[in-house]
C-alpha positions as CSV (number, residue, x, y, z in Angstrom):
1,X,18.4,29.7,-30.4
2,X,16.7,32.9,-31.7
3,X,16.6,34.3,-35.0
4,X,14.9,37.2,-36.6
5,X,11.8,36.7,-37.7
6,X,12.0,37.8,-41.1
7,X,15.1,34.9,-41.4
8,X,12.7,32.7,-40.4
9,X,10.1,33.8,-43.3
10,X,13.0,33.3,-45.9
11,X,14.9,30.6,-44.7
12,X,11.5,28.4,-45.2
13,X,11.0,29.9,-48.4
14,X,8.3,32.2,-47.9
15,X,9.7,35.1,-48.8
16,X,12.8,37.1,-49.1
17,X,13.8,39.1,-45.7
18,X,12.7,42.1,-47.8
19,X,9.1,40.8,-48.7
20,X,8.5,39.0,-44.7
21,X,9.5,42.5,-43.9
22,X,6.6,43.9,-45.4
23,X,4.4,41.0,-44.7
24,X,5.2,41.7,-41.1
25,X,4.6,46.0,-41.1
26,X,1.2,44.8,-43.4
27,X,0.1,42.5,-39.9
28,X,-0.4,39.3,-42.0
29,X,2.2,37.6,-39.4
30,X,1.8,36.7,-36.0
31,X,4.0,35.5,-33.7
32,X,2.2,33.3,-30.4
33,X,-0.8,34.4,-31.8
34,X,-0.1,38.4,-31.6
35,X,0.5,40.7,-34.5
36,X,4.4,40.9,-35.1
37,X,6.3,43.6,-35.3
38,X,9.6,44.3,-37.2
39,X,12.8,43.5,-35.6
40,X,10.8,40.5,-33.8
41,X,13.2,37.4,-33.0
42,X,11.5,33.6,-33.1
43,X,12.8,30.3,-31.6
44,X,12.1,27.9,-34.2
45,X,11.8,25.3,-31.3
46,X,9.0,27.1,-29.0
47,X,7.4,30.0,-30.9
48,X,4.0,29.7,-33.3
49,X,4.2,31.8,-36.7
50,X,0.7,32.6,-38.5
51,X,1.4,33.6,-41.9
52,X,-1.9,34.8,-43.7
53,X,-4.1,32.3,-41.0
54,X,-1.5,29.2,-42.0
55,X,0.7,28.2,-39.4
56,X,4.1,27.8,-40.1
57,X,5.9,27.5,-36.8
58,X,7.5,24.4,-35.5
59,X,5.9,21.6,-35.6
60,X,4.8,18.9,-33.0
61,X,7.8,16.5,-32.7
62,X,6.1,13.4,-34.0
63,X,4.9,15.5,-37.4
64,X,8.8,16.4,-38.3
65,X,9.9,14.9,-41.5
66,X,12.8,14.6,-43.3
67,X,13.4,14.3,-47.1
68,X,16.6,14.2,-49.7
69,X,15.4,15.7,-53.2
70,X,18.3,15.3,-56.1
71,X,17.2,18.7,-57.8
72,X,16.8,19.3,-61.1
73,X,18.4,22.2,-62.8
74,X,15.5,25.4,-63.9
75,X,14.0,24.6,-60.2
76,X,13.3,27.2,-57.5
77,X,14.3,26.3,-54.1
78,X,10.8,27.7,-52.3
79,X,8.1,26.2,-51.4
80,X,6.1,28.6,-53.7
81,X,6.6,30.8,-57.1
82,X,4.9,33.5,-58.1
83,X,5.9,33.0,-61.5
84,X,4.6,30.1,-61.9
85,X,8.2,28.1,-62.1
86,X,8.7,24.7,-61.1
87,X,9.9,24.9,-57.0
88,X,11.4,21.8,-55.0
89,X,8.2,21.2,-53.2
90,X,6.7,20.2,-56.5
91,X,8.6,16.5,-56.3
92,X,7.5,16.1,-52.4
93,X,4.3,17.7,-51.7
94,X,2.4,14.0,-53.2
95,X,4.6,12.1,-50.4
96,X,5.1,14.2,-47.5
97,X,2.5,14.8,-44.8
98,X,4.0,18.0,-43.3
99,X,4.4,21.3,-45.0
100,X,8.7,20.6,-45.6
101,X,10.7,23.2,-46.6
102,X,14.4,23.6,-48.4
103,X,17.4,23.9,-45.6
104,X,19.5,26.4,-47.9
105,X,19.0,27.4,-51.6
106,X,20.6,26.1,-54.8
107,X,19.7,28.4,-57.1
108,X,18.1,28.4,-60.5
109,X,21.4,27.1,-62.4
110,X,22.1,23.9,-59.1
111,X,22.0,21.0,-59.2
112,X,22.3,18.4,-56.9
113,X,21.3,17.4,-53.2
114,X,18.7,19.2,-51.5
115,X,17.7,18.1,-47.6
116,X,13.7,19.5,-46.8
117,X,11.9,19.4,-43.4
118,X,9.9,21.0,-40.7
119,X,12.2,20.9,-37.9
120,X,13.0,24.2,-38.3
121,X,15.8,24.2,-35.3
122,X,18.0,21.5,-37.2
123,X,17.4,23.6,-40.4
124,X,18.4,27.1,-38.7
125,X,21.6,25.2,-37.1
126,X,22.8,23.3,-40.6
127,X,22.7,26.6,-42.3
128,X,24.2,28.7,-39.5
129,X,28.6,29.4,-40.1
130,X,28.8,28.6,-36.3
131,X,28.6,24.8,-37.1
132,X,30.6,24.3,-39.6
133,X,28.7,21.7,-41.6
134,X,30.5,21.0,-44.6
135,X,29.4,21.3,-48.0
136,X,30.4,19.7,-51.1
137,X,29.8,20.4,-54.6
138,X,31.1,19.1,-58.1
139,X,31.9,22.6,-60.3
140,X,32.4,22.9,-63.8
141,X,34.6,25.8,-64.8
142,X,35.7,27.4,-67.9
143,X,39.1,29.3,-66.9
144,X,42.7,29.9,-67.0
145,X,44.1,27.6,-64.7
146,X,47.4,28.9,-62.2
147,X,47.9,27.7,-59.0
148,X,48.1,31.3,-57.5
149,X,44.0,31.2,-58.3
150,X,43.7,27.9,-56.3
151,X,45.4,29.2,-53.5
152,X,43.4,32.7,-53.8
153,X,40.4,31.0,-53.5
154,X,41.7,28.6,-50.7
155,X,42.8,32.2,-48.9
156,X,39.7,34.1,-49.4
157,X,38.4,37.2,-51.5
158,X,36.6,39.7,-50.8
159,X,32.3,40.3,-51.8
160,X,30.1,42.3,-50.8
161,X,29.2,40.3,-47.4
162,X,32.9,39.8,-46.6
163,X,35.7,37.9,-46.7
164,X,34.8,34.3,-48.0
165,X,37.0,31.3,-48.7
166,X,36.7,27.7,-49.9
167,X,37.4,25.2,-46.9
168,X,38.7,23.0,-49.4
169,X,39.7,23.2,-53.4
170,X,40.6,20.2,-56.0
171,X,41.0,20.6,-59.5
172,X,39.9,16.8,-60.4
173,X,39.8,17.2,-64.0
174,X,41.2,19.6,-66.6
175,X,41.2,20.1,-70.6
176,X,42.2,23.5,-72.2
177,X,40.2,26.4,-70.5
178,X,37.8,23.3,-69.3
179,X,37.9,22.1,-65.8
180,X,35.7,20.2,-62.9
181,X,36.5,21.1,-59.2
182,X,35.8,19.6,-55.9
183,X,34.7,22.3,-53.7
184,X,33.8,22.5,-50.1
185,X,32.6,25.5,-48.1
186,X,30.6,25.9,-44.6
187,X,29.1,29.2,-45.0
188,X,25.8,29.9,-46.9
189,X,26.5,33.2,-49.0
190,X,24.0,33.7,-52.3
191,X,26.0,32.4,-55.3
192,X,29.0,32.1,-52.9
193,X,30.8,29.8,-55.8
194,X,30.0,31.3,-59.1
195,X,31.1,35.0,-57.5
196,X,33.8,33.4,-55.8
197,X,35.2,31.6,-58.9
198,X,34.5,35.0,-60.8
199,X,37.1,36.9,-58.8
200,X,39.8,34.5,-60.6
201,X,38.6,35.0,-64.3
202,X,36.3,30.9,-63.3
203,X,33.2,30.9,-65.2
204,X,30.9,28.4,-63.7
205,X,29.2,26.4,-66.4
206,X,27.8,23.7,-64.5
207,X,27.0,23.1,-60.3
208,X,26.0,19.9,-58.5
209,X,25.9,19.7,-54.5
210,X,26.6,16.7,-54.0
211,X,27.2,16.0,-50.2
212,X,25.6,18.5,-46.7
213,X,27.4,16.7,-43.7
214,X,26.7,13.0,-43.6
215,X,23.6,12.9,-46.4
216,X,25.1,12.1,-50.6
217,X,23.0,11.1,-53.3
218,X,24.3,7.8,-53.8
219,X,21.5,6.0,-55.1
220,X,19.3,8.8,-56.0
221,X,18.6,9.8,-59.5
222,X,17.9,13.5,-60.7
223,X,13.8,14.4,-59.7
224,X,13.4,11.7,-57.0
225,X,13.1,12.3,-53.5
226,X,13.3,9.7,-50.4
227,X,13.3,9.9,-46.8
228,X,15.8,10.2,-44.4
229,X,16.8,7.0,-43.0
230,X,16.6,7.0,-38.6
231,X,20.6,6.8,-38.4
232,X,20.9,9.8,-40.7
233,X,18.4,12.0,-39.3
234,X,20.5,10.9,-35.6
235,X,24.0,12.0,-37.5
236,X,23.1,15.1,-38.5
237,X,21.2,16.1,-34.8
238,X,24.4,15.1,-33.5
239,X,27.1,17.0,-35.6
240,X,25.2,20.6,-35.2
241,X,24.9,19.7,-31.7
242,X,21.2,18.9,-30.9
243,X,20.1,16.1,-28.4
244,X,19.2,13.3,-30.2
245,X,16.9,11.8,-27.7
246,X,14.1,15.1,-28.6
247,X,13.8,13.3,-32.3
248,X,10.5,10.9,-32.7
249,X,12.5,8.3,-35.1
């Protein structure tokens, strides 16, 4: 499956699309070892990326890995930071071999479980709307609770991407204004659950993923990291649809 190039720069946490834009129109980026050019599509599975002489492509099957980081809160989800800020590939790059990157973004404020590799196809499909994966967050609220806003928010409202809904919605806890949600949503919009929540007068206060398809953090305190066991990395090849079988275990 192609994607855009410049998706393919952010989604490993390179750059925003805006900045592997530039990077691109600059020539720092070639794609199978020819300058790119914008509007160029990649498949994550084939195609070699040279960003700035380092290779970021796909890697050979046997180098894929796989790892589960609870993140902290005040951590950026790159690989890199030009402020100098704490990112996810602090707590990994001492174990891992390959150059891993986040699948998704928590942002600054989120907590919770964070899945990092190379294979860039299974990243590209767990993040994609098309597949559905499920994911599943704890969310602290400060609010006016009415069950018209529950069922707003399991209907949809409108931002500036579109029409976005929660897949599912509990209210598992609840004190005055105070409350803690399950939430569960597919799609992979920036802040899709603090602006989502805004729209009904929610204030977030607190966010933890805490399940992405068949991966949780049972057993995994806040900081660590671990690897993925075989049977999960098979699971989650399996429920976006890839073969299996291609996957050095």
């Amino acid at each position: 499956m192609k994607i855009r190039l410049n998706k393919f720069l952010a989604d490993l946490g390179f750059a925003s699309r805006r900045k592997a834009d530039q990077l691109i129109d600059d020539g720092k980026v070639l794609l199978n070892n020819k300058k790119a050019k914008l509007g160029d599509k990649v498949d994550p599975e084939k195609d070699d990326v040279v960003l700035a002489g380092q290779k970021v492509g796909v890697a050979a099957k046997e180098d894929f890995e796989y790892w589960l980081l609870n993140k902290p809160r005040n951590v950026v989800s790159t690989v890199s930071d030009e402020a100098g800020r704490k990112t996810v590939f602090d707590y990994v790059k001492s174990k891992a071999k390959a150059r891993v990157y986040p699948v998704g973004r928590l942002d600054l404020e989120s907590e919770g479980l964070l899945l990092m590799t190379n294979d860039g196809e299974l990243a590209n499909r767990l993040t994609h709307p098309k597949y559905e994966v499920k994911k599943v967050y704890r969310v602290w609220v400060d609010g006016i609770f009415a069950h018209s806003k529950v069922e707003r928010l399991l209907r949809g409202v409108r931002l500036a991407e579109g029409q976005t809904a929660f897949d599912e919605l509990e209210v598992i806890e609840k004190e005055g204004r105070e409350m803690v949600l399950r939430v569960a949503i597919h799609q992979g919009v920036k802040r899709e659950i603090r602006r989502v929540c805004a729209k009904v007068g929610w204030e977030v206060t607190k966010l933890l993923r805490i399940k992405l398809g068949n991966l949780n953090m049972v057993g995994l305190s806040v900081g660590n990291v671990r690897k993925l066991k075989p049977e999960e990395i098979t699971d989650l090849r399996n429920l976006v649809g890839l073969n299996d079988e291609n996957t050095d275990l």
